[in-house]
N, C-alpha and C positions, 0 to 999 in steps of 0.2 A: 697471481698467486692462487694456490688451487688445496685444498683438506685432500681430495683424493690421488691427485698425484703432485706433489712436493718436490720443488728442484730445489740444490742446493748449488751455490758454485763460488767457487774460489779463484779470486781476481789477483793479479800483479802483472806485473812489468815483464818482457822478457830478461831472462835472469834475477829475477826476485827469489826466486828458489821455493815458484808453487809445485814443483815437482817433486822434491823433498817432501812434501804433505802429503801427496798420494797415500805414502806408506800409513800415515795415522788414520787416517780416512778409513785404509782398508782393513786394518784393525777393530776400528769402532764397529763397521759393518759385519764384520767377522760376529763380535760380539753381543750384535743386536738381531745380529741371525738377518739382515737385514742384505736383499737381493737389489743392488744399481748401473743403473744403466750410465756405463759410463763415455761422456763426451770428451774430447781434446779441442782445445779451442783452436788450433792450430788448423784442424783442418778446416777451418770458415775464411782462412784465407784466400781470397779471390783468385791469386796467379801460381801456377809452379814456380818452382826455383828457376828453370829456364825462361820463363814469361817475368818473373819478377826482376830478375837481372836486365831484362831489357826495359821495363818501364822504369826503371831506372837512370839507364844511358837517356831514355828519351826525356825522361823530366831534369836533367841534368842536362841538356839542350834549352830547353826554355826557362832554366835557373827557377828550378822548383823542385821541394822534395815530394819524396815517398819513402814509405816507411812502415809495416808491420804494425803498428802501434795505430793506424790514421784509417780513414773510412774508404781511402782509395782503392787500399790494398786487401780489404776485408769487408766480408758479405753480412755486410747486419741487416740486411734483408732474411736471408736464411736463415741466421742465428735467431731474430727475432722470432722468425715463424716456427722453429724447430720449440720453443720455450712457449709459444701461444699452445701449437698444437698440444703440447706433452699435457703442460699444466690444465685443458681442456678432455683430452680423450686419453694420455696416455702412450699415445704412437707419436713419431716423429721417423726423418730422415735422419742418420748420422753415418761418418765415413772417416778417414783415416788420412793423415797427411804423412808421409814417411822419409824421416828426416836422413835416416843414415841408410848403406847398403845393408845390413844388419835387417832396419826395419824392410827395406823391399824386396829381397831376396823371395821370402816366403809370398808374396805377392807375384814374383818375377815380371818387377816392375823397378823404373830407375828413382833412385833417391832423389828428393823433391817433387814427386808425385802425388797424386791422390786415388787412394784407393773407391772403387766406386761407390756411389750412396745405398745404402742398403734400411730395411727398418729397423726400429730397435726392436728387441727381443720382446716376446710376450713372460707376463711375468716380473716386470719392476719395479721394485715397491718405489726409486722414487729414480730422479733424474741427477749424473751429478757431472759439473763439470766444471772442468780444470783451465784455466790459461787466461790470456789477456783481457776479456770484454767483459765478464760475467756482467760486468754491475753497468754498463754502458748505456749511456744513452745522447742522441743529436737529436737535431731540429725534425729528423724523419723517423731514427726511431727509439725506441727506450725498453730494452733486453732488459733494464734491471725489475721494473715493475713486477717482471712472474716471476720473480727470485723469491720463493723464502727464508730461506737462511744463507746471505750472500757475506763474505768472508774474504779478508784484504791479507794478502804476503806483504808485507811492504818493510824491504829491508833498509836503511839508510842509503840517500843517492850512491855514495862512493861507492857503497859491499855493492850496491848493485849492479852497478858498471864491474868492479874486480871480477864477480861471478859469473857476468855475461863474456867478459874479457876470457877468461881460462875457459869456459867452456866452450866457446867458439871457437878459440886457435885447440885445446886440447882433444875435444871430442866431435868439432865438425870439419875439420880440416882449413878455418880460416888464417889468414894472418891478423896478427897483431893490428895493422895498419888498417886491414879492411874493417874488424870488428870496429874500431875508433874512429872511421869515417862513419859508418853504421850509429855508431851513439850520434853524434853529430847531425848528421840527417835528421835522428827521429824526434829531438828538441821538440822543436812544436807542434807533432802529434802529442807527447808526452804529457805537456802541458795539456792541449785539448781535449786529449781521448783519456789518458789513463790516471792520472792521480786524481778527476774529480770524483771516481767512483769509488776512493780509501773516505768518502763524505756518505759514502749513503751505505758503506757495508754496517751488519748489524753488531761485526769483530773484528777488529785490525790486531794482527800478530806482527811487531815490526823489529826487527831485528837493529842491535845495535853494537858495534863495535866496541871492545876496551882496548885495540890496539890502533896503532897509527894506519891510517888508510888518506891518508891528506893527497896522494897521489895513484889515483887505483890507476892509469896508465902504464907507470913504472912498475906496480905489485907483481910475484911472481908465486903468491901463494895465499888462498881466499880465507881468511881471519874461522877459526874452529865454532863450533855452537858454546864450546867452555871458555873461550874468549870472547861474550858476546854477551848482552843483557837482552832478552823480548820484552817490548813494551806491548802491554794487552789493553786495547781501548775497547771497553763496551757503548754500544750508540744508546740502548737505555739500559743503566743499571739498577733500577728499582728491586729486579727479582734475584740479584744477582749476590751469591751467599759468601763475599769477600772474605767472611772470617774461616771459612769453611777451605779456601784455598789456598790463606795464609797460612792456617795450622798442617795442610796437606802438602806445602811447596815448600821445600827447606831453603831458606835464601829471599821469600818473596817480599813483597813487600808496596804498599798504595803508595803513586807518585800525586795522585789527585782523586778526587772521588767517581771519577768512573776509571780507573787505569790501574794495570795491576802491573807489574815485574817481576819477572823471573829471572834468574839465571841463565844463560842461554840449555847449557846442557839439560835444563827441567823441559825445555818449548815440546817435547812430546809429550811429557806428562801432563802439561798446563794442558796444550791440544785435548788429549783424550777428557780429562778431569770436564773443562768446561762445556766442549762439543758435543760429548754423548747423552746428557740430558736436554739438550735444544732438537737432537737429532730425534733422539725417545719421541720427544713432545710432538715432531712431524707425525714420526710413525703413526703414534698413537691417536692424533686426530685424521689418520687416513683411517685407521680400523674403525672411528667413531662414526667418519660419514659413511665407510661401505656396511656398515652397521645400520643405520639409518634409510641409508638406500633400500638396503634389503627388506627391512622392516615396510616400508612402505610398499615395494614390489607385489610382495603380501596382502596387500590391504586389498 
């Protein structure tokens, strides 16, 4: 963790729907006047789509998976050192994974590629990144440590399957069949890599169904935010102004003394309401050390 440069990053599952957050994210930054550098976790992926698709057939010869989700297929080597260096000097490597034709066109490069490593810009008040690992960590490394404000999508198993389900056969050209070998596969990564880090975020945003999802296979259409309660878990709520969100959230309401609820249709208000003073708080302790730095330069 670092006062002068401050990462934040926002963890889930693929199809959690930490993508959807992007937009409040960039709002908040809008608002705070606040310049970041932002990461895709996607591109820490170790293989292309052509390379991944083979280490696939090949671990599918020796009845073993792989999975996106799992340390085979992903460089937590990089990611770590991308999060040591930043939170240390501020610089880092980052680069671009590009899922659709869309994204690689302007590359004129083919989809499932990686655009090459470049640095990050000069200029960023803090670091933020989006996708699977933020909060990760194994036996070799532990990416959540220089996290300070790390933050969990965690939508109920089913929606999460439903929304990985429609967006893969909708927007990436898979079938049905293939995305549901895909869940299947990534089971015990799932287990391993990604829900122990909704334990060390400092916010869990978890989305919760009020309609029938008892078969997200069959579903043919992913449950509305107005159909939907967010369960909001703070890890400490000492500081945390519950009456202040209940009187601001029309609908909320405490399930326990660190957990709040909203309505689903509120989850960007809740977002903004709670995240922009945690975010301030970074800010404003980078300005106090480069304030102190300064000071001393002087001396």
């Amino acid at each position: 963790m670092s006062s002068r440069y401050p990462i934040i990053a926002v963890t889930g599952s693929s199809g959690a729907g930490t993508s959807t957050t992007t937009e409040s994210f960039e709002h908040i930054f809008r608002s705070l006047g606040c310049n970041a550098a932002n990461v895709e976790g996607d591109s820490f992926h170790r293989f292309s789509r052509q390379e991944m698709d083979l280490e696939k057939r090949k671990a599918d010869e020796v009845n073993r998976n792989i999975s996106y989700f799992g340390d085979i297929a992903n460089d937590f080597d990089a990611l770590e050192r991308l999060f040591k260096d930043y939170s240390e000097t501020g610089q880092g490597k980052i680069r671009r994974y590009l899922h659709t034709f869309d994204d690689a066109v302007p590359y004129n490069q083919m989809p499932g590629t990686f655009t090459p490593w470049e640095n990050i810009g000069e200029g960023a008040d803090l670091l933020f990144y989006e996708g699977l690992h933020g909060g990760v960590t194994t036996n070799k490394n532990d990416v959540a440590k220089h996290v300070d404000l790390l933050i969990g999508m965690v939508p109920i198993v089913n929606l999460e399957w439903i929304q990985k389900i429609i967006r893969d056969t909708d927007k990436r050209g898979h079938s049905r069949e293939a995305v549901t070998q895909s869940i299947v596969r990534s089971m015990d990564d799932y287990i391993s890599f990604i829900t122990p880090q909704f334990s060390r975020t400092h916010v869990n945003f978890q989305r919760v169904p009020t309609v029938d999802t008892s078969n997200p296979f069959s579903a043919k259409a992913i449950p509305t935010l107005d159909e939907s309660f967010v369960v909001i878990r703070f890890r400490d709520s000492s500081n945390i102004d519950f009456p202040y969100y209940l009187s601001m959230i029309d609908g909320a309401f405490m399930s326990r003394i660190n957990t709040l609820v909203v309505p689903g249709g509120k989850m960007g208000l809740a977002m903004e309401l709670i995240l922009t003073p945690l975010i301030q708080a970074l800010i404003n302790k980078k300005n106090e050390a480069n304030k102190q730095l300064d000071w001393m330069s002087d001396l």
